[in-house]
C-alpha positions in Angstrom: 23.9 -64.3 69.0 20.8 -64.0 67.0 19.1 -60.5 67.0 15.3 -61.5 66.7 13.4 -58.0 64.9 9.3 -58.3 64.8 7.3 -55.5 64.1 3.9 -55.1 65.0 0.6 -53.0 64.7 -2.3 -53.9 65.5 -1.0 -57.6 65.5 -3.5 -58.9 68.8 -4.9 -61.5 66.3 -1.8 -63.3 65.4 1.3 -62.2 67.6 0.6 -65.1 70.0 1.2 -67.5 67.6 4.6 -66.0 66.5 5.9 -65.3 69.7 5.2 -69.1 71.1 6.9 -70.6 67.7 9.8 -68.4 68.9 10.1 -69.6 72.2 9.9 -73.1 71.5 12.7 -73.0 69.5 15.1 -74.1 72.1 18.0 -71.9 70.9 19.5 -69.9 73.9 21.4 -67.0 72.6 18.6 -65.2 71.7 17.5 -61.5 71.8 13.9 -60.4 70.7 13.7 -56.5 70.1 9.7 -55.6 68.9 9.3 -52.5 67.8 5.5 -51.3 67.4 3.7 -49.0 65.6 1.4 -47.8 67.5 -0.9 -50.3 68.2 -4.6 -49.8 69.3 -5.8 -53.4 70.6 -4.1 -56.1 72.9 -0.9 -56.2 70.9 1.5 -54.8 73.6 -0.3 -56.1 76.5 0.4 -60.3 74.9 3.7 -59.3 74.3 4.0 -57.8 78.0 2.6 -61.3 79.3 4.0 -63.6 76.9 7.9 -62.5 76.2 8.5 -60.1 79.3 12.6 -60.2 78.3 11.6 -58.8 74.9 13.0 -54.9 74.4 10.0 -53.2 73.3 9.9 -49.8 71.0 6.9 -48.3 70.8 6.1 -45.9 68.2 3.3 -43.1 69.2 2.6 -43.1 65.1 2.9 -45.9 62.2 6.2 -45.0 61.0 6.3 -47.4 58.8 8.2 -50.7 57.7 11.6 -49.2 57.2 11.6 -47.1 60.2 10.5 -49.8 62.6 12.9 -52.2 61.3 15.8 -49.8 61.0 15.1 -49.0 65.0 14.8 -53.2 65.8 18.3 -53.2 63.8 19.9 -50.1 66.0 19.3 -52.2 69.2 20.7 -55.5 68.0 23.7 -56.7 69.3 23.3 -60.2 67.1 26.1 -61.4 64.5 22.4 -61.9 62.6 19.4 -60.0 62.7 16.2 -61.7 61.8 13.6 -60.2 60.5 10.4 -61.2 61.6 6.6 -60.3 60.6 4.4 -60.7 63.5 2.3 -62.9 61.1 5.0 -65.2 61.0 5.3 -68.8 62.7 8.3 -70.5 62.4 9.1 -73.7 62.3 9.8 -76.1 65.1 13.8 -76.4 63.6 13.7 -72.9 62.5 16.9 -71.5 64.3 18.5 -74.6 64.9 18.5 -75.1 60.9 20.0 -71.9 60.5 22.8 -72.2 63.1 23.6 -75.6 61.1 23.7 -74.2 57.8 25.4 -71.0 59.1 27.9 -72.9 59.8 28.8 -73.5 55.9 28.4 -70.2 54.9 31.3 -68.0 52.8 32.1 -65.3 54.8 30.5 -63.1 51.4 27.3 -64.4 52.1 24.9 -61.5 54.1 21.3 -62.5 53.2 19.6 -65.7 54.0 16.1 -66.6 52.5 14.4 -68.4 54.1 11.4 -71.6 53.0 7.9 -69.0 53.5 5.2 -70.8 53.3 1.6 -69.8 53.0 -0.2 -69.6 56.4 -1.4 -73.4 56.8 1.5 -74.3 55.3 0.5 -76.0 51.6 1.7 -73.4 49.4 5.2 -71.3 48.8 4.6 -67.5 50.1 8.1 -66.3 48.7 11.7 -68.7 48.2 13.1 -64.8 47.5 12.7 -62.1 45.5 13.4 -62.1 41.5 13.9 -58.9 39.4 13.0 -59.1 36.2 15.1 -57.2 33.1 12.9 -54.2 33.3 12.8 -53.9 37.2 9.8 -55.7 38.1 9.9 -58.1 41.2 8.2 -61.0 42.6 8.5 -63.6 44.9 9.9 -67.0 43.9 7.3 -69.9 43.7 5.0 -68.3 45.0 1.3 -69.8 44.8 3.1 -73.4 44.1 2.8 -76.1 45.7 4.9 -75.9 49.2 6.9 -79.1 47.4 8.0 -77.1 44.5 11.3 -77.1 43.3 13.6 -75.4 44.8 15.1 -72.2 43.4 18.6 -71.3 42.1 20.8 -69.3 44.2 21.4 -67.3 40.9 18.0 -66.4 40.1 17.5 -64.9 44.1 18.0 -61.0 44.5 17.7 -61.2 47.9 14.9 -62.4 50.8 11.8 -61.3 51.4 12.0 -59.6 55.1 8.6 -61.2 56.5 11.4 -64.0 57.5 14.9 -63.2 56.1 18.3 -63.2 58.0 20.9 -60.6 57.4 24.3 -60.4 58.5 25.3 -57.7 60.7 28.7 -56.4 59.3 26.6 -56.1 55.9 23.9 -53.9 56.9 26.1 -51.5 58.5 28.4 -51.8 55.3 25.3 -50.6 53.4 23.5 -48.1 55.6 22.6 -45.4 53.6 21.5 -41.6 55.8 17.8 -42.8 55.1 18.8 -46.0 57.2 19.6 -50.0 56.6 15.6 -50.2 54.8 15.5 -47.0 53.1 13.2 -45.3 55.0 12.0 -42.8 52.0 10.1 -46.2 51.0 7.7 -46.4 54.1 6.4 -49.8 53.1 6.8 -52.2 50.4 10.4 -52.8 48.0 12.4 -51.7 51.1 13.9 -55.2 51.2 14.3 -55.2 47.1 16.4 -52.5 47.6 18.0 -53.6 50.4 19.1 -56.6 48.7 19.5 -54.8 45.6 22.5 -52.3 47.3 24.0 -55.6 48.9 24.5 -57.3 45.7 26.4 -54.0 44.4 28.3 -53.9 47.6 29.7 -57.6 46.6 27.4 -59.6 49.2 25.9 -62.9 48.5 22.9 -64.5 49.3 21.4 -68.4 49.8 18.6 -69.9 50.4 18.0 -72.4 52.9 14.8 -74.9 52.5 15.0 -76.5 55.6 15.0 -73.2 57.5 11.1 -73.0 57.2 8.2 -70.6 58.6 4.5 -70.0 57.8 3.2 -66.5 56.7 0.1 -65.4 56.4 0.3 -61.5 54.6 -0.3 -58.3 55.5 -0.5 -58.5 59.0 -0.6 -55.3 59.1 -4.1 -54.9 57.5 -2.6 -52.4 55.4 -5.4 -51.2 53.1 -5.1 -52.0 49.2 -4.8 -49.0 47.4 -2.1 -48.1 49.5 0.0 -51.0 49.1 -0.8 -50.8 45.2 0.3 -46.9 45.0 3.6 -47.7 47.4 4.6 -50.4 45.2 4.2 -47.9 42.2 6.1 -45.6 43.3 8.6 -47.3 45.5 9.6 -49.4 42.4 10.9 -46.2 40.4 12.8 -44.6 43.8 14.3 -48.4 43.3 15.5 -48.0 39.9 16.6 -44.5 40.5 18.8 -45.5 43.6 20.1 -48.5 42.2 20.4 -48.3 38.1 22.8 -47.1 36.1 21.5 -44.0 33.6 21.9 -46.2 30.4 19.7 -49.2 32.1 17.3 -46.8 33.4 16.8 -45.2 30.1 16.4 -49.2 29.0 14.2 -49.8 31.9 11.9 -47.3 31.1 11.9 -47.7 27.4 10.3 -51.4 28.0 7.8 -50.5 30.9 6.7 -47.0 29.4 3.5 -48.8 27.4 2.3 -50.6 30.8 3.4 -48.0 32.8 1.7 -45.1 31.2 -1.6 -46.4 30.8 -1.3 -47.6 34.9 0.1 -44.4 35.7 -3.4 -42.5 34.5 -5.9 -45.8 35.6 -4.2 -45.1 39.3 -4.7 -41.3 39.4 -8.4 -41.8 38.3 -9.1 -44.6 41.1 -6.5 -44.3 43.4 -6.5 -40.8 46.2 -3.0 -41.9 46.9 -1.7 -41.1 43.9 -3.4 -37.3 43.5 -2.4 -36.9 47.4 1.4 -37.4 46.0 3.4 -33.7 46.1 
């Protein structure tokens, strides 16, 4: 069974559209768990209408990525939980792809990144997420040409988790007391880490370019200075989680120049940051 997560908020304008690529995928053992974060518009009322057999959780506040996710991942009773942004459209040989190459996989293998594509489908969105030597990350290809070439399975951290498939014995190998997404990180790097702790654990992961999706980005409508203080500060709770004390003295040594002057430029501009205790 596949375990199907999508989170929600506010997502009248584009759930639709996700939810009908998933049912037309013609794959029957399926499960859709959407957990929402308290949504104000028609958001649970399309879901209601449109995919009663879905096991809805909704949240009276945002609680976040991490949270919603982690509950979506408590109900699952899938060998592999997708996880879905409701901005997301798969393609029409979305799950069927992934059952066939699932069928291949070693049994170290726990993360699957999938082809995301921009939303009308020209350009890459992410083929996985790289860190760089001094802890920065980004998504592979992305801005190219949707008929880029295709990344090395070496170069991949992990997947990005608007459309990424994990395996279920491997996030319950790696559930930390803040949850499967660290839940500390709210929004944004949750899946870097994620993927980060996986690799440590001895867990593999492969892309898969036939398995492919559109995204558009930030469903959500999460506002910019937040996501640019989150990614701040969630990228040094990252490090600290996940680096040894000699790399992070390393890591910080090559970042301190950029770093620094970013640090004071974001507590000038950004309330976030001064709202931080």
């Amino acid at each position: 069974m596949i375990s199907v997560v999508i989170l929600t908020c506010n997502s009248g304008g584009h759930i639709h559209n996700c939810l009908a690529s998933l049912a037309a995928q013609g794959v029957d053992d399926l499960e859709v768990i959407v957990v929402d974060n308290a949504s104000m518009d028609k958001t649970i009322s399309i879901i209601a209408g449109e995919c009663p057999q879905a096991w809805l959780i909704r949240n009276e506040t945002n609680r976040g990525a991490s949270q919603a996710r982690n509950q979506g991942v408590a109900h699952a009773r899938g060998a592999w939980v997708l996880s879905l942004d409701s901005d997301v459209i798969l393609g029409p040989d979305f799950l069927r792809e992934f059952l066939l190459a699932a069928k291949g996989f070693a049994d170290n293998i726990g993360m699957v990144q999938t082809n995301i594509l921009d939303a009308d489908g020209t350009r890459v969105y992410s083929q996985g997420v790289y860190l760089s030597p001094w802890r920065r990350f980004h998504d592979i290809n992305r801005g190219r040409p949707a008929g880029a070439a295709y990344p090395g399975v070496r170069k991949i951290l992990g997947p990005c988790s608007a459309a990424a498939f994990y395996r279920r014995t491997m996030l319950e190998q790696v559930r930390e007391q803040t949850g499967y997404f660290d839940e500390r990180f709210f929004f944004l790097v949750e899946d870097v880490d994620l993927a980060w702790r996986a690799r440590r654990a001895g867990w593999g992961v492969t892309f898969c370019p036939r398995v492919q999706c559109r995204h558009r980005g930030n469903g959500s409508g999460t506002n910019s200075l937040m996501r640019q203080y989150l990614s701040f500060r969630n990228r040094y709770l990252m490090i600290n989680k996940n680096e040894s004390f000699w790399r992070r003295l390393g890591t910080y040594a090559l970042a301190l120049p950029y770093d620094v002057t970013r640090f004071f430029y974001m507590m000038l501009v950004n309330p976030y940051m001064r709202q931080e205790k």
